[in-house]
N, C-alpha and C positions, 0 to 999 in steps of 0.2 A: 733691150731691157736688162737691169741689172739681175744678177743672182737673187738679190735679198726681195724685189722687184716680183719677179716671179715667183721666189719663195712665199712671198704675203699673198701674193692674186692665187696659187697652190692654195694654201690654208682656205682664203677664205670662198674658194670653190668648192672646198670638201666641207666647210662651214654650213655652204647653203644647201649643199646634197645632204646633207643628213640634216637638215631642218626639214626639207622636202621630203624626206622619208620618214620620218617623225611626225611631219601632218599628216599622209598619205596613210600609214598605220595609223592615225588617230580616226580617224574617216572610215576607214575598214573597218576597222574593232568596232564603230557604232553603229553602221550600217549591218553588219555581220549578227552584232548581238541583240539591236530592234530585231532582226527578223528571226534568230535562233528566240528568242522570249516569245514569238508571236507563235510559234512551232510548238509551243505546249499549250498553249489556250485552248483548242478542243479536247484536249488530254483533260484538263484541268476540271472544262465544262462536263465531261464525261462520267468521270471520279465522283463530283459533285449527284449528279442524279444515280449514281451506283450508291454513295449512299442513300439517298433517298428510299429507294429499291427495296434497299436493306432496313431501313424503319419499317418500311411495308410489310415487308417478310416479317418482322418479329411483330408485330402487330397482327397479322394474319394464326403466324405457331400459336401465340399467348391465345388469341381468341378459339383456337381448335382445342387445346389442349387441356385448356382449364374449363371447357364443357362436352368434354369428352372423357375424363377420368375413369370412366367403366368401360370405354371398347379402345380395347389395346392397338389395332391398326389404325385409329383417328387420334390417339393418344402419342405415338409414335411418331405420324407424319407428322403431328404440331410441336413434337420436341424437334425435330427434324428443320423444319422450316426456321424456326425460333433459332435454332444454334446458326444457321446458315445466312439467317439475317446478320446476327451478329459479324459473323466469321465478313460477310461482305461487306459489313459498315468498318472493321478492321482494315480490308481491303484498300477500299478507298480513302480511308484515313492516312495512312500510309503512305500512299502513294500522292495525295494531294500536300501532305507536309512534307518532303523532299521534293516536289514538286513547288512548292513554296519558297523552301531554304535557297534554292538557285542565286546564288549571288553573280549579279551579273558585272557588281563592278570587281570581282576579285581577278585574281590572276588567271589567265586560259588555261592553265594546267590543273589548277583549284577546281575552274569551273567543268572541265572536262570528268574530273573525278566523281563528281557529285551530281552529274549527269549519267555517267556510267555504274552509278549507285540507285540514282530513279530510275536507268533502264532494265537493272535484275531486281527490284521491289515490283518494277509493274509487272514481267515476266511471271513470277511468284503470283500474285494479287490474280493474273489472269489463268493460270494455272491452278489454284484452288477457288477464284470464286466466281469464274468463267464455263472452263471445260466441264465440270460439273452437271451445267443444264443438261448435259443428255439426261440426268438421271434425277435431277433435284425437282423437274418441272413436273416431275410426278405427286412431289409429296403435297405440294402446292396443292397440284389440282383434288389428291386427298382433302386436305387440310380445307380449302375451299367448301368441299360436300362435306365436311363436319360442321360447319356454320349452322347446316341445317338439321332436319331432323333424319339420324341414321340409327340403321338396326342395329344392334346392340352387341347381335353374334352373324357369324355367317362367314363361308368359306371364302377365300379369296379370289375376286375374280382373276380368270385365266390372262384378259387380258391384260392386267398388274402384273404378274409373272413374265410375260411375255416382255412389255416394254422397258421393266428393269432390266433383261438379258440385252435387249436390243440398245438400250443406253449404256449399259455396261461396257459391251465391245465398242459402241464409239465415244465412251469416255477415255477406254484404254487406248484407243487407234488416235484419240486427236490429242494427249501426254506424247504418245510415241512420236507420231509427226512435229511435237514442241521441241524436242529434247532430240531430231534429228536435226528439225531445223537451226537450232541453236549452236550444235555442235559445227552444223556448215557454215554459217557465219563467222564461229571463233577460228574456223581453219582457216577462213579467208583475211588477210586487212582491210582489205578494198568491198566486202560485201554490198549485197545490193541494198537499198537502202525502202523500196515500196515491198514488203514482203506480208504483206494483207494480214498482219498479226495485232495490228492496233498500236505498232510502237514508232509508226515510219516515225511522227513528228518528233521525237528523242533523237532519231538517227540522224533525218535532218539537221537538227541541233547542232548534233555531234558533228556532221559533215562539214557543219558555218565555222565551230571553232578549230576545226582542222586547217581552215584556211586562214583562220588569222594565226595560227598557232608557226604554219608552213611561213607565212609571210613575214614574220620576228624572226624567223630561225633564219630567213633570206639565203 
């Protein structure tokens, strides 16, 4: 075979190698990104009924609070409930519109960002309008018995006092466990990715673009 001979059958073998790896990432990237997209669909369904949640709650505050204006502890737990409705339909707003914006056809790098953006908005979201219940599920169940007819004065039961201590300390034991778990995560690259905090399917996500992201960089 001559020089120039080999030289063109050279060319056009490295021609069809990098057509073949150019399909190969094309196939990756769509198989990768069907199933990173399908990875927030329970996120998304979730968000979805936390607002709902949250209409409930301010609907429940409004109804205590604007027939309770003369007894301060039912008038309280329905501004309570009211603001936390809010606060939770914020929540999931939030986090469902970045959860939204996810461009799947943008670059891996793009997409990667803006995944790592919905992962500390829902972190946040689950930290103010999550960890909470230890102590929110109180005002509710207040708020609840002011629907009906209540005394107007009277000390506060014991056991009110008691379950606010009791949600208190596992309001602050389960921030403290968020905000350890977090910081074990950011020490690691490789973290684990099922860590029962409601975010695996982001991580997951984030795991699919890593692999096409590893796969471009070849």
């Amino acid at each position: 075979m001559e020089p120039d001979d080999l030289k063109a059958a050279w060319q056009s073998l490295e021609t069809r190698m990098a057509r073949s790896d150019a399909v190969q990432l094309a196939l990756l990237r769509e198989t990768r990104l069907v199933r990173a997209r399908g990875q927030l669909r329970p996120l998304k369904l979730g968000h979805w009924l936390q607002a709902a949640l949250g209409i409930a709650l301010i609907v429940l505050g409004v109804a205590c609070w604007t027939r309770n204006t003369d007894v301060a502890g039912l008038l309280i737990a329905g501004i309570a409930v009211h603001a936390f409705g809010v606060l939770t339909i914020l929540g999931a707003t939030a986090t469902l519109v970045l959860a939204g914006r996810v461009d799947y056809a943008a670059p891996v790098l793009q997409i990667q960002r803006q995944l790592a953006a919905l992962l500390r908005v829902y972190a946040l979201n689950s930290g103010l309008c999550g960890a909470p219940w230890w102590v929110m599920w109180l005002p509710v169940v207040v708020a609840f018995a002011g629907l009906g007819d209540a005394p107007s004065s009277g000390a506060t039961p014991a056991w009110i006092v008691w379950s606010l201590v009791i949600g208190g300390v596992g309001l602050a034991a389960t921030w403290f466990y968020a905000w350890r778990n977090r910081a074990r995560l950011l020490a690691k690259a490789e973290g684990p990715i099922n860590c029962a905090d409601g975010a695996d399917g982001i991580r997951r996500s984030q795991r699919l673009l890593d692999e096409i992201a590893a796969f471009e960089a070849g």
